[in-house]
C-alpha positions as CSV (number, residue, x, y, z in Angstrom):
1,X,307.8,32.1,92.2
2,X,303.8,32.0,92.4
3,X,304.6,31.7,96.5
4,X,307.4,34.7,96.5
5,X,304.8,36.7,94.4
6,X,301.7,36.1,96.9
7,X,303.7,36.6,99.8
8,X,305.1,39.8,98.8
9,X,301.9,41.0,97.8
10,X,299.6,39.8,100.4
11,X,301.5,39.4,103.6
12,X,301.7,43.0,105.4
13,X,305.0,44.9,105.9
14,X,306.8,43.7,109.1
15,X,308.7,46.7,110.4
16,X,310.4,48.3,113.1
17,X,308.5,50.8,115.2
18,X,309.1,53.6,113.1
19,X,310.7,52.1,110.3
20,X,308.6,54.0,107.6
21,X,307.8,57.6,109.2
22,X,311.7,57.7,109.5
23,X,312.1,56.7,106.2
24,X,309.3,59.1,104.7
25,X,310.7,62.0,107.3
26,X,314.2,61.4,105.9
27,X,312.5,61.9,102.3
28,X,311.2,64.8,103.0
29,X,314.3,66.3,104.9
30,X,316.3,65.5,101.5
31,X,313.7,67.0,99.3
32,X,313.5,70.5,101.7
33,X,317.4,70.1,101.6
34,X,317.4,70.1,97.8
35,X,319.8,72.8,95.6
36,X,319.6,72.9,92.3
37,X,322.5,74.4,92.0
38,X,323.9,71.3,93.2
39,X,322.1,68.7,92.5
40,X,320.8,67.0,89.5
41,X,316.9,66.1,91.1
42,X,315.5,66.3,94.2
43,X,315.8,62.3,94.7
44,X,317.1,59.6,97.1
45,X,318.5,56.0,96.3
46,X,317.5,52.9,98.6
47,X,320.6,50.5,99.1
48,X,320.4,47.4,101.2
49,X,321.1,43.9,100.9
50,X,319.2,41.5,99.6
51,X,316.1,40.6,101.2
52,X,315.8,43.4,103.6
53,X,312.6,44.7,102.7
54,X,313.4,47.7,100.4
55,X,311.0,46.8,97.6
56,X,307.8,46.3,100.4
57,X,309.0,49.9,102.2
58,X,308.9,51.5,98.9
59,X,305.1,50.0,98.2
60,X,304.1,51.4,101.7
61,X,305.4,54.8,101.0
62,X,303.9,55.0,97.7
63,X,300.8,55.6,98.6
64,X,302.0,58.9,100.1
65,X,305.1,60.5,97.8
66,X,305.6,59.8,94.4
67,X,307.9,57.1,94.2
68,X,309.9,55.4,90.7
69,X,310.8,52.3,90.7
70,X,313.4,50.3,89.1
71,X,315.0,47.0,89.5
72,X,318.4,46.6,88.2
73,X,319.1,43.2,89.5
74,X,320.3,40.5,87.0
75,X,317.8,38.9,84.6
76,X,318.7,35.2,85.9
77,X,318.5,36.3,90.0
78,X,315.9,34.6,91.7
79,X,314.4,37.9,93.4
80,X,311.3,39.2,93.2
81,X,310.2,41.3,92.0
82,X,311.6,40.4,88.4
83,X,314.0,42.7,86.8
84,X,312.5,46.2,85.6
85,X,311.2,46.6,81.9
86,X,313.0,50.5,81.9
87,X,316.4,48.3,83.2
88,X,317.0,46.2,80.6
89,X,316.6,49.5,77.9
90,X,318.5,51.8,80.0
91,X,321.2,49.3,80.6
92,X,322.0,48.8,76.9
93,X,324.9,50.0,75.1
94,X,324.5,53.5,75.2
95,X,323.7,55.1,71.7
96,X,323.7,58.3,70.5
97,X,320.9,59.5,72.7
98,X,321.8,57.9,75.7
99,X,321.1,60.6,77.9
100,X,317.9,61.2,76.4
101,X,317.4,58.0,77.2
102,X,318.3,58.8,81.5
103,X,316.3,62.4,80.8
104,X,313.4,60.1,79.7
105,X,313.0,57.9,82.2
């Protein structure tokens, strides 16, 4: 894990030519895009298979929009990074407050 950890932490992101302008471009289309009359939150999800290199595209683009990250993957996977602190509370058996809970994070 101590290799996985450097590696994703130290070795630069390997992308297409315009992998991340696309991405943040695409971001930015969504947000202009946004309704509140219907949608929820001006927001996107990131869906890819494993390993693809969602997790180091988020790190680039944080350092120009705000970005929230969460890892839902199961506590046993092998993946880095590790399973999100907020995911294993906001996975729980929903209580009384469970959207307070969402609304929260």
């Amino acid at each position: 894990m101590k290799v996985v950890k450097r590696a994703f932490d130290e070795v630069p992101f390997k992308q297409s030519s315009d992998l991340t302008r696309n991405f943040l471009d695409f971001i930015i289309k969504c947000a202009q895009s946004w309704d509140p009359r219907k949608y929820y939150a001006p927001c996107v999800s990131l869906v890819q298979a494993s390993g693809t290199g969602k997790t180091k595209l988020l790190k680039v683009i944080a350092d120009e929009v705000y970005v929230v990250y969460c890892c839902l993957h199961d506590e046993n996977s092998s993946g880095y990074p590790s399973k999100s602190t907020i995911a294993i509370y906001l996975l729980q058996e929903p209580d009384d407050d469970y959207e307070g809970k969402y609304v929260a994070f």
